[in-house]
ZALUM-905868 format. One record per residue (C-alpha): chain; x, y, z. Coordinates in pm, 1 decimal, padded with zeros to 6 digits, always signed. Layout:
{atom A {X Y Z}}
...
***
This chain:
{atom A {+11723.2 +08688.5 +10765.0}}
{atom A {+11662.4 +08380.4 +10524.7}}
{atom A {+11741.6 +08452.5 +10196.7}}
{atom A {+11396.7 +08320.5 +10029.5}}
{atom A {+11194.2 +08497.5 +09880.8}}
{atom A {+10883.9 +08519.6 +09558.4}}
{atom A {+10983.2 +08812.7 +09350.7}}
{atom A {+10773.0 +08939.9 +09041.8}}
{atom A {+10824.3 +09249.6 +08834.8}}
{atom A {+10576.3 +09436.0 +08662.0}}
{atom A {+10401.0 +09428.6 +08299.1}}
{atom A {+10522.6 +09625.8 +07997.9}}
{atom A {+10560.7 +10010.9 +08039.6}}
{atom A {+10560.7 +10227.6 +07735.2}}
{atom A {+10778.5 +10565.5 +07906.2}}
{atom A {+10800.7 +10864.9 +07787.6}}
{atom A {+10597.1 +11192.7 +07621.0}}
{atom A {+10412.9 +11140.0 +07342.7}}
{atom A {+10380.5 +10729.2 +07429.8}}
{atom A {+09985.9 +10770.1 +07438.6}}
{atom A {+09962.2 +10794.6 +07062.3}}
{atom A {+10085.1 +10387.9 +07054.2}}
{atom A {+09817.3 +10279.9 +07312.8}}
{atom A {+09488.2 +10206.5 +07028.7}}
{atom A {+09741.7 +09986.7 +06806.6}}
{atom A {+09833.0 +09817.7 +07096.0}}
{atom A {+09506.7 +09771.4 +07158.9}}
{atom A {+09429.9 +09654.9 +06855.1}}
{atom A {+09720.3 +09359.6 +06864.8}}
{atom A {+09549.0 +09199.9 +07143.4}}
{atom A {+09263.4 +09138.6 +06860.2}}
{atom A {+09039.1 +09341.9 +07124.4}}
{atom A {+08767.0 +09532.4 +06899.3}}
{atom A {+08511.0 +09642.6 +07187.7}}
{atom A {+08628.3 +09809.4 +07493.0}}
{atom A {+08515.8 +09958.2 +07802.3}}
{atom A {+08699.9 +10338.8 +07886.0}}
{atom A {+08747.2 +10365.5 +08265.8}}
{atom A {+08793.9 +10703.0 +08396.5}}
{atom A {+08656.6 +10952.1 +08668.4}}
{atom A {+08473.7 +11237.9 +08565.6}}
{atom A {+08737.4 +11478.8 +08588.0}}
{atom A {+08951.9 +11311.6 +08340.7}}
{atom A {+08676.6 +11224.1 +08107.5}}
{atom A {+08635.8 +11630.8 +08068.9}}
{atom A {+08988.5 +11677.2 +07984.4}}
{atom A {+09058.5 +11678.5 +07632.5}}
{atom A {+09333.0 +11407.4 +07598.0}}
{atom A {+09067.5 +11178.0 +07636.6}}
{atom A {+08863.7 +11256.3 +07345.1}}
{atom A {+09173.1 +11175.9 +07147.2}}
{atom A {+09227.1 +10844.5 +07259.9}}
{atom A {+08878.0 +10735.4 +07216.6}}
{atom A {+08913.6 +10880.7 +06851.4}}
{atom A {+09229.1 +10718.6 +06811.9}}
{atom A {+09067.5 +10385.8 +06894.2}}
{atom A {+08798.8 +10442.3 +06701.7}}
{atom A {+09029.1 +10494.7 +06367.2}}
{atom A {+09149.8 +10086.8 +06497.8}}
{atom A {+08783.4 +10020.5 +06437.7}}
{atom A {+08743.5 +09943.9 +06808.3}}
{atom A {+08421.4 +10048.4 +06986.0}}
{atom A {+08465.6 +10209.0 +07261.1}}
{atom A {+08230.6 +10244.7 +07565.6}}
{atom A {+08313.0 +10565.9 +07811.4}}
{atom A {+08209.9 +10426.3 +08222.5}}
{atom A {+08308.5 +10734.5 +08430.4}}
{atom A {+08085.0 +10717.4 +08692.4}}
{atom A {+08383.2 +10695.0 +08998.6}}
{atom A {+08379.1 +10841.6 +09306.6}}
{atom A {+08736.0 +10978.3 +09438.8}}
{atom A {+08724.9 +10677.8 +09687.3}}
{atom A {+08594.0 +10393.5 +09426.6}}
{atom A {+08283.6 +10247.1 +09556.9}}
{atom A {+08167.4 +09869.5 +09550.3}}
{atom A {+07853.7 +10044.1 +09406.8}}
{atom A {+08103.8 +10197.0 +09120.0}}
{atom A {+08225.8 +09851.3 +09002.5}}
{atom A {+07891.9 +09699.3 +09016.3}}
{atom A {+07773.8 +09961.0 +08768.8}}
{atom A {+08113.7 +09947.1 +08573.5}}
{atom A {+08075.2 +09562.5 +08509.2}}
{atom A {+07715.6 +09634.2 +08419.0}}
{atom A {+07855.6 +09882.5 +08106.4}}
{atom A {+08135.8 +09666.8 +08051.4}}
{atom A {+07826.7 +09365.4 +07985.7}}
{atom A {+07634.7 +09592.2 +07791.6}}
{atom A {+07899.0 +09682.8 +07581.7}}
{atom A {+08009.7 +09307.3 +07498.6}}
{atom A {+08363.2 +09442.3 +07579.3}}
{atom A {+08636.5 +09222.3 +07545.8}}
{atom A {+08913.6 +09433.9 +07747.9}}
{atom A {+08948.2 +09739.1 +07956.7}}
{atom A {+09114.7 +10114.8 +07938.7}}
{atom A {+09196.0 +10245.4 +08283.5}}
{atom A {+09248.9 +10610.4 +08309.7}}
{atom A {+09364.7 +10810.0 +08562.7}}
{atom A {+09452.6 +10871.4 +08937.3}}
{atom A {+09420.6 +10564.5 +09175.6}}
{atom A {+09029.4 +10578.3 +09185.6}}
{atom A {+09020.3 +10533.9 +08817.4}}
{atom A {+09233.7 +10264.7 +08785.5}}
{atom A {+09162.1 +10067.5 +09120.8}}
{atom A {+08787.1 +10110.0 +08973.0}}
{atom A {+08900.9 +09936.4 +08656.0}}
{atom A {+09103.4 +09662.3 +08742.3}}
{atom A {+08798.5 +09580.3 +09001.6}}
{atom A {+08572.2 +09597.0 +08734.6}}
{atom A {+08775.4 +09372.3 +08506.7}}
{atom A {+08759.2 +09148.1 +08804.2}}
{atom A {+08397.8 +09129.6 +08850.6}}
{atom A {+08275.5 +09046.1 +08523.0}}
{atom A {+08511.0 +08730.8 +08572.3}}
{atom A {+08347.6 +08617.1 +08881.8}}
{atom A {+07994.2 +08562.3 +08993.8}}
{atom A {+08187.1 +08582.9 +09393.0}}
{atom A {+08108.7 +08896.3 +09591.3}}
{atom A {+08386.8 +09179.5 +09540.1}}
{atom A {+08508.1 +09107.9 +09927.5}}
{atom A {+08569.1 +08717.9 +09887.0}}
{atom A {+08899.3 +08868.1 +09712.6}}
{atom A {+09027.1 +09087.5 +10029.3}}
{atom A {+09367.0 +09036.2 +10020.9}}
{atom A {+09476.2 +08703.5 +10063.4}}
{atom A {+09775.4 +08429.2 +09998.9}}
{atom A {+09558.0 +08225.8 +09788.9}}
{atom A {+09281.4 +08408.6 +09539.8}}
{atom A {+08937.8 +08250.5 +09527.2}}
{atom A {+08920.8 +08088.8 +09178.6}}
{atom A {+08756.8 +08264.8 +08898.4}}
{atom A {+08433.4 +08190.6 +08661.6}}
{atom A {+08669.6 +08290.6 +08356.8}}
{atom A {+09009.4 +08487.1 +08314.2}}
{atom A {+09012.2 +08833.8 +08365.3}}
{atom A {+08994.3 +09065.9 +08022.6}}
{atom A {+09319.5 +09228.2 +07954.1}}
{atom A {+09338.1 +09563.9 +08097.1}}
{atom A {+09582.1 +09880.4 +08002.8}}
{atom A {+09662.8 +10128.6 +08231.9}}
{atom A {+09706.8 +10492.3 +08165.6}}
{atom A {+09818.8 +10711.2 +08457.3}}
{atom A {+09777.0 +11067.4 +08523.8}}
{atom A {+09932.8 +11095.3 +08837.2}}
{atom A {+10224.8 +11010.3 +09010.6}}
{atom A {+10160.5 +10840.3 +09299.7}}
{atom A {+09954.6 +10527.3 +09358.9}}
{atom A {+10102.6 +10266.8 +09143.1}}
{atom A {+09834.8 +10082.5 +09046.1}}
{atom A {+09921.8 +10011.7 +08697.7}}
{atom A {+10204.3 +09814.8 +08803.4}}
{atom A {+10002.7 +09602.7 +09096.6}}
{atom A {+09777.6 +09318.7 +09118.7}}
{atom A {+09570.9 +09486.9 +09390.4}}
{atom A {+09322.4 +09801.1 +09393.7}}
{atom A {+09137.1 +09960.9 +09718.3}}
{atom A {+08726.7 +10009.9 +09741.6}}
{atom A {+08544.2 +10154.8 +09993.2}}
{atom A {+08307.2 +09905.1 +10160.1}}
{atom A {+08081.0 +10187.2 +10258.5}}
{atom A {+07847.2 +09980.6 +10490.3}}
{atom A {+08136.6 +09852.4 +10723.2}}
{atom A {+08297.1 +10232.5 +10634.9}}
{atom A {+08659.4 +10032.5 +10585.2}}
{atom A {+08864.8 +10102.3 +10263.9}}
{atom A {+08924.9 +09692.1 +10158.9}}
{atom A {+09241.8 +09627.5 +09949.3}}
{atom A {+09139.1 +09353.7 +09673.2}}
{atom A {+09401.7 +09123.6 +09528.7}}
{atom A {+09434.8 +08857.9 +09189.4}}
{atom A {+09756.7 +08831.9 +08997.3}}
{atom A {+09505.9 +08882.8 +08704.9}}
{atom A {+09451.4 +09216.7 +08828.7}}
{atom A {+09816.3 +09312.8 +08668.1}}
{atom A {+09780.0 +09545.7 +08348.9}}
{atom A {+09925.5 +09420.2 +07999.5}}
{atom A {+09999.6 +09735.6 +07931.4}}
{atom A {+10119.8 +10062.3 +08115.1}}
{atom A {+10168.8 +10388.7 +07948.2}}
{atom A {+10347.0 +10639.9 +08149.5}}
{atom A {+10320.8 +11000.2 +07915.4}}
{atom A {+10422.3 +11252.1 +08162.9}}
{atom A {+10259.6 +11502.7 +07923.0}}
{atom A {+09934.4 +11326.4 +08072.7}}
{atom A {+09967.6 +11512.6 +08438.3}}
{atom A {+10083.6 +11881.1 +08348.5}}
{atom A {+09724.5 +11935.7 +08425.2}}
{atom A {+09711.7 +11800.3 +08760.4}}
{atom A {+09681.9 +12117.7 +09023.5}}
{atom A {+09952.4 +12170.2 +09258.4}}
{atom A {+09801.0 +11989.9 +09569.5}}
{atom A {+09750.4 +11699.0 +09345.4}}
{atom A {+10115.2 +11634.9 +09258.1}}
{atom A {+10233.4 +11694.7 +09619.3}}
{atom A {+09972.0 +11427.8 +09738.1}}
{atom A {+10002.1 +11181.0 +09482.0}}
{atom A {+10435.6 +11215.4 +09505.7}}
{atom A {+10372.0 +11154.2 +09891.8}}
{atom A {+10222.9 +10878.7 +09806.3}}
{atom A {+10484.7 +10721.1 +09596.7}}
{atom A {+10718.5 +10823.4 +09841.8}}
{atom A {+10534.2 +10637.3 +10068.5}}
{atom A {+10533.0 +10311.5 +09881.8}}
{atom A {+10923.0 +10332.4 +09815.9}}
{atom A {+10969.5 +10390.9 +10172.9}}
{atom A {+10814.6 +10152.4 +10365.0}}
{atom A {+10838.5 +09860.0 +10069.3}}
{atom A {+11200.1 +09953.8 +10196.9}}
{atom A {+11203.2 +09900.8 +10544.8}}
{atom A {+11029.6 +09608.6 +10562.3}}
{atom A {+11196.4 +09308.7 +10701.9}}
{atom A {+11207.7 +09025.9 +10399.9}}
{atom A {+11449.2 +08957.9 +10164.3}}
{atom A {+11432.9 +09131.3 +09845.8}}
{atom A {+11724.7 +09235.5 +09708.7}}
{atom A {+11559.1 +09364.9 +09409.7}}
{atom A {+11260.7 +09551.1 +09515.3}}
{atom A {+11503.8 +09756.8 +09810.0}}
{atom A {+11723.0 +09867.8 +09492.6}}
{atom A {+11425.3 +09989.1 +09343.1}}
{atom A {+11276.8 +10092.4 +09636.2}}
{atom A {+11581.5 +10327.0 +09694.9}}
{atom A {+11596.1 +10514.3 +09371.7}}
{atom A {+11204.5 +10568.0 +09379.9}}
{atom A {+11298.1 +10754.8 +09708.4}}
{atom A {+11607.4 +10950.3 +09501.5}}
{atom A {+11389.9 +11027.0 +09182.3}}
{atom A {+11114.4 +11163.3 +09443.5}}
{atom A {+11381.2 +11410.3 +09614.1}}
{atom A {+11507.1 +11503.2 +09302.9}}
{atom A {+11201.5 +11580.4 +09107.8}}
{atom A {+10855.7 +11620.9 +09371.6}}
{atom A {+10977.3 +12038.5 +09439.6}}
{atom A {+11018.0 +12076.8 +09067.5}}
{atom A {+10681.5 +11858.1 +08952.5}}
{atom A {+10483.3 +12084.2 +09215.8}}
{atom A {+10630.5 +12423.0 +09186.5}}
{atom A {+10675.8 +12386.6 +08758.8}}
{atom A {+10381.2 +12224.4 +08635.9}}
{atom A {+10519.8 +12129.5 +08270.3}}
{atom A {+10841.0 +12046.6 +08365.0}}
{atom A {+10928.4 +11715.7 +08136.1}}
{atom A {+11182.2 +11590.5 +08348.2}}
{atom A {+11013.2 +11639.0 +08719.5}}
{atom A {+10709.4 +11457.2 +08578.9}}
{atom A {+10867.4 +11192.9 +08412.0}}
{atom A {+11107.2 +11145.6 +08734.5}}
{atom A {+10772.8 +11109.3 +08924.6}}
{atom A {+10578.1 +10863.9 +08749.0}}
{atom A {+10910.4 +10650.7 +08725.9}}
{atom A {+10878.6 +10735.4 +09119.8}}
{atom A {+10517.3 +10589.5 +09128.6}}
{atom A {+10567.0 +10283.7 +08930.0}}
{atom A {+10870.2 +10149.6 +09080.9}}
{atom A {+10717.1 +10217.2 +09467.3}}
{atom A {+10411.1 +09966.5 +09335.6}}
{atom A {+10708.0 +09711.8 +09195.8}}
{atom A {+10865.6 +09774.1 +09528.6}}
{atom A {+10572.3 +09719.5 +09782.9}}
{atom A {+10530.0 +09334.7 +09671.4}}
{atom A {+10779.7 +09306.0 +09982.7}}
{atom A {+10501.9 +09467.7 +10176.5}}
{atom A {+10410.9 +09783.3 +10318.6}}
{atom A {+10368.4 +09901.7 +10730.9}}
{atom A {+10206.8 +10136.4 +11004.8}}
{atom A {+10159.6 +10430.6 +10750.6}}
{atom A {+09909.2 +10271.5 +10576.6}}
{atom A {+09753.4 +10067.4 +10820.5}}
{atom A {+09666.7 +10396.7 +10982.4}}
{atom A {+09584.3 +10583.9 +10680.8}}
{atom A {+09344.0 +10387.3 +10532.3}}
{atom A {+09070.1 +10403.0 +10830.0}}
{atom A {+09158.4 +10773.6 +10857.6}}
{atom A {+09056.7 +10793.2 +10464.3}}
{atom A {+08728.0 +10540.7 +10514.8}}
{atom A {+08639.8 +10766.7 +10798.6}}
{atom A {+08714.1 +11177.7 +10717.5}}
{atom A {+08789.6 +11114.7 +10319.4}}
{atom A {+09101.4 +11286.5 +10312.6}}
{atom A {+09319.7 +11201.4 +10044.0}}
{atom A {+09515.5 +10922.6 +10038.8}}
{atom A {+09861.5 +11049.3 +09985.1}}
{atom A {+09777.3 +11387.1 +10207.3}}
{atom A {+09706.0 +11111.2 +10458.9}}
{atom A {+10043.1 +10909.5 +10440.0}}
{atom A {+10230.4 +11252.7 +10441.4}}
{atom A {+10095.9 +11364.4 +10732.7}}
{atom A {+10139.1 +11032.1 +10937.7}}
{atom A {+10500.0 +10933.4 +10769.7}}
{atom A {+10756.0 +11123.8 +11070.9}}
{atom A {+10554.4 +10979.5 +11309.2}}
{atom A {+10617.7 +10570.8 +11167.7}}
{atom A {+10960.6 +10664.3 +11114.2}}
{atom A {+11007.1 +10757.2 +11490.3}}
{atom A {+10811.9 +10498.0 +11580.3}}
{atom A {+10999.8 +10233.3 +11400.1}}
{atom A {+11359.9 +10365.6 +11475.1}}
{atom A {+11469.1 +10079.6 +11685.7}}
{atom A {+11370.9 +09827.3 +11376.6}}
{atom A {+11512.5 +10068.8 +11086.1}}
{atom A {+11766.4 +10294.3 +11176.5}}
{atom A {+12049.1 +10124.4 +11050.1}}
{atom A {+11894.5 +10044.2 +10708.8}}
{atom A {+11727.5 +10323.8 +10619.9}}
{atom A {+12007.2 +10558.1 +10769.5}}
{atom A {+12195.7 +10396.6 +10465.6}}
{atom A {+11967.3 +10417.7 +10243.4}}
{atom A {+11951.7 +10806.8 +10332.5}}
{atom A {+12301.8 +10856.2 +10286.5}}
{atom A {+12304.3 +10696.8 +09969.4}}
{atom A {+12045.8 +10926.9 +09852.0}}
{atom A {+12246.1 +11219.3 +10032.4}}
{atom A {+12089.2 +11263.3 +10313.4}}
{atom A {+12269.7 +11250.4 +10656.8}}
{atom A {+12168.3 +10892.7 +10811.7}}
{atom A {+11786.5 +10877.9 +10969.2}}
{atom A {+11773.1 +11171.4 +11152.4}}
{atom A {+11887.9 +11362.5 +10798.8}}
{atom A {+11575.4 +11145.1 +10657.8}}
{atom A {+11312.0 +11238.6 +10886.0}}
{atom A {+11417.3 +11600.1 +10890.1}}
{atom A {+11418.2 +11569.2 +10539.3}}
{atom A {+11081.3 +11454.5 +10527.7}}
{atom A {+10964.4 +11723.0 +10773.0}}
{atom A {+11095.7 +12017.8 +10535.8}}
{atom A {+10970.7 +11830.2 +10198.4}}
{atom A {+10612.5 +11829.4 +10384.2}}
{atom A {+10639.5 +12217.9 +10532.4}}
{atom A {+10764.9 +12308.1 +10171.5}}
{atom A {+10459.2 +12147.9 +09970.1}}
{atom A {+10169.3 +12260.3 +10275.4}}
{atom A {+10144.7 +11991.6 +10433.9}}
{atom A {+09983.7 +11971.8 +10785.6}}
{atom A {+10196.6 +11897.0 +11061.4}}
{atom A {+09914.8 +11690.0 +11262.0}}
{atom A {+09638.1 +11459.3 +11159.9}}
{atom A {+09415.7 +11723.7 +11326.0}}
{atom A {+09477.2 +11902.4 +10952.5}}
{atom A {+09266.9 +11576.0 +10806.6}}
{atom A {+08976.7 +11712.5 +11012.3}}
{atom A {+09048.9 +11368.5 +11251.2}}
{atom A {+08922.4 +11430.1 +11549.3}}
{atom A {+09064.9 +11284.2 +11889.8}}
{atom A {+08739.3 +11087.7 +12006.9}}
{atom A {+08841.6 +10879.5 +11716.5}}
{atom A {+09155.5 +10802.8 +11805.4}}
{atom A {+09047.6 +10456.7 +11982.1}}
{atom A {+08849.9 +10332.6 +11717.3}}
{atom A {+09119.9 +10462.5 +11427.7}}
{atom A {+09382.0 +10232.1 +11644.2}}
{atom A {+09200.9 +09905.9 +11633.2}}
{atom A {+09115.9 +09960.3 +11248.8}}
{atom A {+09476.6 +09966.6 +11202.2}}
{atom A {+09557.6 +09688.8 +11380.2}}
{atom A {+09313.6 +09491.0 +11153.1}}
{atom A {+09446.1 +09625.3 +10816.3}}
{atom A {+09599.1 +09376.3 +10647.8}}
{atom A {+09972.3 +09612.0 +10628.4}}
{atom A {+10040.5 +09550.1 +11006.8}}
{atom A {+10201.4 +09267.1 +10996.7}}
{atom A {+10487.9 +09345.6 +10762.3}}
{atom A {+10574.7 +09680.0 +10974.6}}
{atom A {+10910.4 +09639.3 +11078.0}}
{atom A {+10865.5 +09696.6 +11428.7}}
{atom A {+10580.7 +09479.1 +11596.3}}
{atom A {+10262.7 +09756.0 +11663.7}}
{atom A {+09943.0 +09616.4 +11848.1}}
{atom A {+09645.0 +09875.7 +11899.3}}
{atom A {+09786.2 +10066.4 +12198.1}}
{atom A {+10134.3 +10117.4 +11958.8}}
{atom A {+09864.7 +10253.8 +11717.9}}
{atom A {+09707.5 +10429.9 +11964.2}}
{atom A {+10048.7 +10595.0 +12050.4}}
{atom A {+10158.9 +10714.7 +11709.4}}
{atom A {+09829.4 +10873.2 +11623.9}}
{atom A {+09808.6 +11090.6 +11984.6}}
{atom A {+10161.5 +11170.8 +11908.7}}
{atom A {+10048.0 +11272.0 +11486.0}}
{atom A {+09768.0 +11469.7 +11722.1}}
{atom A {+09993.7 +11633.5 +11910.8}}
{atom A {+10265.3 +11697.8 +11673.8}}
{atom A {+10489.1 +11528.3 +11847.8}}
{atom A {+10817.2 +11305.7 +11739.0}}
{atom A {+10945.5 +11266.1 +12088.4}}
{atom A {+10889.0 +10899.4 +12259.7}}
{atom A {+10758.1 +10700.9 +12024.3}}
{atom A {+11078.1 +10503.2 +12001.2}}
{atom A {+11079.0 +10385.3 +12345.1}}
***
């Protein structure tokens, strides 16, 4: 492997409880004094939110509330987003919440800087050039899982080619993160199982792919640690300090991570998310055994030491690991529990082929390798899929 690489780490993160109360004077040091509030409208109900728009408001910033976001952001969200953000002569952007509402406003940030269709920014080496910078943005998380406030890239749903399209500008990356684990006691059981899939997810496979990056694999590694320490707990103990704050640490650093790439799981999870709208994280849990046995010839030796450095017995100890972790939070066994059906199968194969994560899967999949893994994930089935 050539040791080369382009490594970048992430924005400034304010950790810990109580962080939230610092976010309006940080605001206020950027000299912004209108803002647009991006949230979904589950969060906007909740009433942490009232207090940071009144805490903004005692900065003598105006602030504008957009929470019209669907769970799977929609180009039709950001169009309306950038309308309120234009309405409201904004000059930066609050993102709050799970992925959706923080996807939805980084995109929007990135459409009121560029009279280019949202798609001419599909992932890409080299970003289309903009009509003006994008606005600052701040991220505020309140789950564990996606990583978005620490990435340059967010995922809508295209709903007229029904494809979930990942959109990237180095732009994109927040100023400002706060992670308050006090933010996500509220978030129901399923929720924190999904969302710490997710993040295990992103630790995982930034891990096993094949580039050199010294730095993100560290990371990538204790993500997967902090996860096994702390998912059971975050789940099972909704206010425990620790478990949360483990978790969004978890999150953030499998976003810092996945700039070495990601793989198979969610190349097949995002057309199995476009198509049945199961949840994204659900969706990566379900398929995860099924890479790993899949990719065993490419990643045993890695990832079997990465596994025992998190003590776990090599890559069988991992995948069995992964197998209980999943049984323990209620996690189907088979992406027949998504509702996927198999005269989909075909069509779910080539979509993953297409998605833009192929490529940097450690071991080489074409549709019919697709095809394979997700009539063995049908099946239930671990057996095979490394020949």
């Amino acid at each position: 492997m050539e040791q080369r690489g382009n490594w970048r780490i992430p924005t400034e993160i304010l950790a810990g409880p109580g962080r939230i109360a610092e976010l309006s004077g940080r605001v206020r040091d950027y000299g912004i004094r209108r803002v647009l509030l991006v949230t979904d409208p589950g969060v906007a109900a909740l009433p942490f939110l009232s207090g940071i728009m009144k805490s903004l408001e005692s900065e003598g910033i105006a602030v504008a509330l957009f929470k019209d976001v669907h769970p799977d952001p929609l180009a039709a969200d950001v169009a309306a987003g950038a309308a309120a953000y234009r309405a409201h002569e904004a000059q930066g952007l609050i993102a709050v919440g799970g992925g959706s509402g923080l996807d939805c406003g980084k995109s929007i940030a990135l459409a009121v800087s560029t009279s280019r269709p949202l798609w001419d920014f599909e992932i890409t080496l080299a970003a289309p050039p903009l009509d003006a910078p994008i606005p600052p943005i701040f991220a505020v998380p309140t789950t564990a899982g996606t990583g978005s406030e620490v990435g340059r890239a967010t995922v809508i749903t295209d709903l007229e080619k029904g494809r979930k399209i990942i959109l990237l500008h180095p732009q994109m990356l927040p100023k400002l993160v706060i992670l308050d684990p006090e933010l996500t006691f509220g978030l129901p059981a399923t929720f924190t199982a999904w969302t710490g899939m997710d993040a295990l997810a992103h630790n995982l496979e930034a891990f096993c792919v094949p580039a050199w990056h010294p730095v993100a694999d560290g990371i990538a590694v204790e993500g997967m640690r902090l996860v096994k320490q702390s998912l059971r707990a975050a789940t099972t103990e909704p206010r425990n300090l620790a478990a949360r704050s483990d978790m969004l640490a978890a999150a953030a650093m499998g976003a810092t991570a996945f700039q070495k790439g990601l793989g198979a799981i969610h190349s097949l999870s995002h057309p199995i998310g476009a198509k049945f709208h199961a949840h994204h994280g659900l969706t990566n849990a379900v398929l995860m055994p099924y890479v790993l046995a899949y990719n065993r010839p490419a990643i045993e030796d890695s990832l079997g030491r990465a596994a025992r450095g998190i003590g776990l017995d090599g890559f069988d100890g991992f995948i069995a690991w992964v197998v209980q972790l999943r049984a323990d939070l209620n996690i189907p066994h088979t992406i027949a529990g998504l509702k996927v059906t198999e005269d989909s199968l075909d069509w779910l194969a080539a979509e993953a082929f297409a998605d833009p994560n192929t490529p940097d899967n450690p071991r080489a999949a074409d549709t019919g390798a697709m095809r394979r893994i997700l009539g063995a994930a049908m099946a239930g089935t671990l057996q095979g899929l490394a020949d």
